[in-house]
C-alpha positions as a Python dict, from the first residue, in 0.01 Angstrom:
ca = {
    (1, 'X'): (0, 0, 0),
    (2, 'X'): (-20, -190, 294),
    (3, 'X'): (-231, -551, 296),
    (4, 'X'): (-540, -448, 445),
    (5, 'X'): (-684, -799, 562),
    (6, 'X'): (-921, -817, 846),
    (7, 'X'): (-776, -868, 1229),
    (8, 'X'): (-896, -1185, 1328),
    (9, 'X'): (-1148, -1188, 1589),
    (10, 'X'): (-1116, -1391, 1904),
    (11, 'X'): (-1470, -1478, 2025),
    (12, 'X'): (-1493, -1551, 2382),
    (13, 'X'): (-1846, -1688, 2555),
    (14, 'X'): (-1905, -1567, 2935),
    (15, 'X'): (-1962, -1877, 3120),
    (16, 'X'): (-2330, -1703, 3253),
    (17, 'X'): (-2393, -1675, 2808),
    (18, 'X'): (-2253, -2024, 2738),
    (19, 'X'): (-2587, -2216, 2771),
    (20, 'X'): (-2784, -1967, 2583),
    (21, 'X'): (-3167, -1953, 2583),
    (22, 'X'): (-3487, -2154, 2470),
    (23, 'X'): (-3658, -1902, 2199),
    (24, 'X'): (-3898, -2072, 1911),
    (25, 'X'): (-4006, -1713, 1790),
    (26, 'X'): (-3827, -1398, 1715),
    (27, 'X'): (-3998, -1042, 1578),
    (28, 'X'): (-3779, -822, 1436),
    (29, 'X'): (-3792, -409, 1359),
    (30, 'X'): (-3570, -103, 1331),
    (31, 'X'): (-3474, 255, 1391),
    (32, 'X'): (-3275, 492, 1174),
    (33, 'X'): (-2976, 366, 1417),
    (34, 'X'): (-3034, 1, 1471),
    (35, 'X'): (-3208, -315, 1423),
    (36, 'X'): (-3371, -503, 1699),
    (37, 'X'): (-3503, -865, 1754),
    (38, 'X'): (-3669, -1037, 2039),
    (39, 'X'): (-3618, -1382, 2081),
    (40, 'X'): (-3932, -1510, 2259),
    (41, 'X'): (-4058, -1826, 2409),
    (42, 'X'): (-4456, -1895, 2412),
    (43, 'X'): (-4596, -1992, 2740),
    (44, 'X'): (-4832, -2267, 2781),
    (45, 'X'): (-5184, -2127, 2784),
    (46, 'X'): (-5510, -2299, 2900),
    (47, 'X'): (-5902, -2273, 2742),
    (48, 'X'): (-5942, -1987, 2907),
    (49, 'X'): (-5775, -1766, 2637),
    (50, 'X'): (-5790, -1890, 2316),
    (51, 'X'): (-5775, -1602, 2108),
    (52, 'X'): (-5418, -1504, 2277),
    (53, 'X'): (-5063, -1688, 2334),
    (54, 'X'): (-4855, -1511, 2604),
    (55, 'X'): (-4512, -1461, 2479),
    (56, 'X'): (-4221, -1439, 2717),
    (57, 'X'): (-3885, -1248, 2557),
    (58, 'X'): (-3592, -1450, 2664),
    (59, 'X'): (-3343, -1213, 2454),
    (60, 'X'): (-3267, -890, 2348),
    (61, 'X'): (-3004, -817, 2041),
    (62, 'X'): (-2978, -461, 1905),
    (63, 'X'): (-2762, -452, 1555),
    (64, 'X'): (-2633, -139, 1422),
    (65, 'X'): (-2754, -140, 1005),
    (66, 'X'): (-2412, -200, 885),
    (67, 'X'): (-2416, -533, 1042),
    (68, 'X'): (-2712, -676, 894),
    (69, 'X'): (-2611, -781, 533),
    (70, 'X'): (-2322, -987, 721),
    (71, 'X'): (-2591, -1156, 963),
    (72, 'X'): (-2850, -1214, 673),
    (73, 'X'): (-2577, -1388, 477),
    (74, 'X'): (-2464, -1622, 762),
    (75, 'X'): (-2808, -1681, 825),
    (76, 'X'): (-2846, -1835, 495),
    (77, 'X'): (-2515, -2021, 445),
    (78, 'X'): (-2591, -2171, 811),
    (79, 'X'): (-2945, -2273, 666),
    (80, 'X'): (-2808, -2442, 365),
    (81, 'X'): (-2537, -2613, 531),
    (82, 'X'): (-2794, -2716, 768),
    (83, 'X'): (-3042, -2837, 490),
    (84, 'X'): (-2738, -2972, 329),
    (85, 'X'): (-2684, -3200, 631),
    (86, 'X'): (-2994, -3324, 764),
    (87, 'X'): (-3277, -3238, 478),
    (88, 'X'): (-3509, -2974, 399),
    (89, 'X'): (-3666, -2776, 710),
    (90, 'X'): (-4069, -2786, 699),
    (91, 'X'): (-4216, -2493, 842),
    (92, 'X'): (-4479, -2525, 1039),
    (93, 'X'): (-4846, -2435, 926),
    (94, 'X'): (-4967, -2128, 1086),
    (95, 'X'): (-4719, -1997, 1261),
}
């Protein structure tokens, strides 16, 4: 049998991607096909609605199911590494 190892992937970033995008929320759900999350920014809001927090989506990523196990688990080895590095993250209350 032939060694089956994975190709290697070569990652490139278009130059119009490289900066990425300000999001400090995300909501998440699914189809039978794929999963989606919106990255979102809130928008500054005055008295005059308290009660509600625009929400502008800055991104759109659409993941087909196999993929998700993979992106769950680098989630959480880039979390630890992370907390590994500079300290525990605190969430923030009620949010």
């Amino acid at each position: 049998m032939a060694d089956e190892t994975e190709p290697e992937l070569r990652i490139s970033v278009p130059e119009d991607v490289a900066a990425g995008v300000y999001a400090n929320g995300a909501m998440v759900w699914h189809s039978p096909y794929e999963f989606t999350i919106d990255f979102f920014a809130t928008q500054p809001t005055g008295p005059e609605a308290p009660d509600s927090v625009p929400c502008l989506v800055t991104s759109r990523v659409k993941i087909p199911p196999t993929v998700i196990f993979d992106l769950l688990k680098a989630l959480n080895e880039n979390m630890t590494g992370y907390e590994r590095q500079f300290g525990e993250i605190k969430r923030i209350e009620g949010v």
